[in-house]
C-alpha positions in Angstrom: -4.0 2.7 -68.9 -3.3 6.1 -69.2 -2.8 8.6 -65.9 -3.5 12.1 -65.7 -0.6 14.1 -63.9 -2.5 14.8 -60.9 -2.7 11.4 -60.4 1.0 10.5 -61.3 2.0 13.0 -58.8 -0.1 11.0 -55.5 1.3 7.9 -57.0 4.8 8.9 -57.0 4.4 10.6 -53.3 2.6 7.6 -52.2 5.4 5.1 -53.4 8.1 7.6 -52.0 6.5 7.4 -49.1 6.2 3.4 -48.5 9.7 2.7 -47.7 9.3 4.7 -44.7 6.1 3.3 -43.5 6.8 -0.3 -43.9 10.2 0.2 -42.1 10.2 -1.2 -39.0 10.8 1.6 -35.8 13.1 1.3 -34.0 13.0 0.3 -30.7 12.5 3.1 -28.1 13.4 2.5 -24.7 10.5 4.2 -22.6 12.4 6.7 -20.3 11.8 6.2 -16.4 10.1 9.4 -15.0 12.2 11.2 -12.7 10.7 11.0 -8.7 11.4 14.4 -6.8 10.7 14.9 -3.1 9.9 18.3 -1.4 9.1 18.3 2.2 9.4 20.2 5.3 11.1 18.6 8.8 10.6 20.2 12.2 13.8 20.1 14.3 13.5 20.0 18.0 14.0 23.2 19.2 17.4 24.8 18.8 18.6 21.5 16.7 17.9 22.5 13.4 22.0 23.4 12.7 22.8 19.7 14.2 19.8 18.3 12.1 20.9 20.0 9.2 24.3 18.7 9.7 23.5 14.7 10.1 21.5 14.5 7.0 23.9 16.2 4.9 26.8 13.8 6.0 24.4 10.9 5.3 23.8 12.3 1.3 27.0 12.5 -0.3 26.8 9.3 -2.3 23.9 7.8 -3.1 22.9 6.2 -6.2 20.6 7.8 -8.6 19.9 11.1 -6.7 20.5 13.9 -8.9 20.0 16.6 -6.7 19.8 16.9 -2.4 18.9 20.2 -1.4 18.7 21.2 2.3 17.4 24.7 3.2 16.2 26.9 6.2 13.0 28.0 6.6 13.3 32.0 6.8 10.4 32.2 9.0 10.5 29.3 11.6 13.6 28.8 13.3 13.4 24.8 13.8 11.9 24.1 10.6 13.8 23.2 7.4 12.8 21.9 3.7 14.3 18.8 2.1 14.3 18.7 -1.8 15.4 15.8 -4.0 15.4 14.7 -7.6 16.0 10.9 -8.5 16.8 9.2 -11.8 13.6 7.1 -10.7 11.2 6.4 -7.5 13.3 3.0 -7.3 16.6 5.1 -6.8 15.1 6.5 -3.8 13.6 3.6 -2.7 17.2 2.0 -2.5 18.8 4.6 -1.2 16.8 4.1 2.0 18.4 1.2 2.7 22.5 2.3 2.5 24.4 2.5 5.8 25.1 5.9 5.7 21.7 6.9 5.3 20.4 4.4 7.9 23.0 5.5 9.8 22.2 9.5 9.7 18.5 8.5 10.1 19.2 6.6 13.5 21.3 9.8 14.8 19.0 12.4 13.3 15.7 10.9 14.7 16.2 12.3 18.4 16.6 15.4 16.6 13.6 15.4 14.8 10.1 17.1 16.1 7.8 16.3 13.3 7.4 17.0 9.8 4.9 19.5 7.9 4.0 19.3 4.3 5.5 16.6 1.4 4.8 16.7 -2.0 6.1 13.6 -4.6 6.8 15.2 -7.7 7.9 13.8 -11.5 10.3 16.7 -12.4 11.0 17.2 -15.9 13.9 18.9 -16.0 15.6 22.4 -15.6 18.7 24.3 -14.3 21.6 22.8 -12.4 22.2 19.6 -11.1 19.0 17.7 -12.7 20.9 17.8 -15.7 23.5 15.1 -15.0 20.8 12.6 -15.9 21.1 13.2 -19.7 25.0 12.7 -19.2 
């Protein structure tokens, strides 16, 4: 059988190309989407600064949360906005349930007036403290 070198060429490409193909992958461990929270609280009036205050005592170790950010709303005086990144939606599922957060829930709630707009997000990344999940 002779072979023109067109053909010799696709063969050899072909063949060089099989040991990759027929090697099994390896396995990939599907990465859990990071959860983020953003959502606005109303404090009753003239409480915000206690509010504020509570839940930041009740944050400073809780599995899994990447990044708690607590910030004053510029143009109502009672209001603030609540932003959080998880590792996962589990994370902060769990994290309800720790004694310093039940705890700073039961002594915020009297201080609490309502709450405005929340939005679940799946962040993807970006600057600052979301990065200590690829550490």
């Amino acid at each position: 059988m002779t072979m023109n070198r067109r053909t010799a060429a696709k063969t050899l490409a072909a063949l060089a190309a099989l040991p990759l193909a027929t090697q099994a992958a390896p396995e990939q461990k599907e990465a859990t989407p990071m959860y983020g929270l953003i959502g606005k609280m109303r404090a009753q009036p003239g409480q915000r600064d206690a509010l504020i205050a509570i839940l930041l005592e009740g944050t400073g170790a809780m599995p899994g949360c990447l990044s708690y950010g607590i910030a004053k709303d510029k143009a109502d005086p009672d209001a603030i906005w609540i932003t959080e990144t998880w590792d996962s939606q589990a994370s902060h599922k769990a994290s309800l349930s720790l004694p310093a957060v039940q705890a700073a829930i039961a002594r915020g709630r009297p201080l609490i007036a309502g709450f405005g707009e929340r939005f679940e997000t799946e962040p993807v990344g970006g600057h600052g403290t979301m990065s200590k999940r690829s550490a």
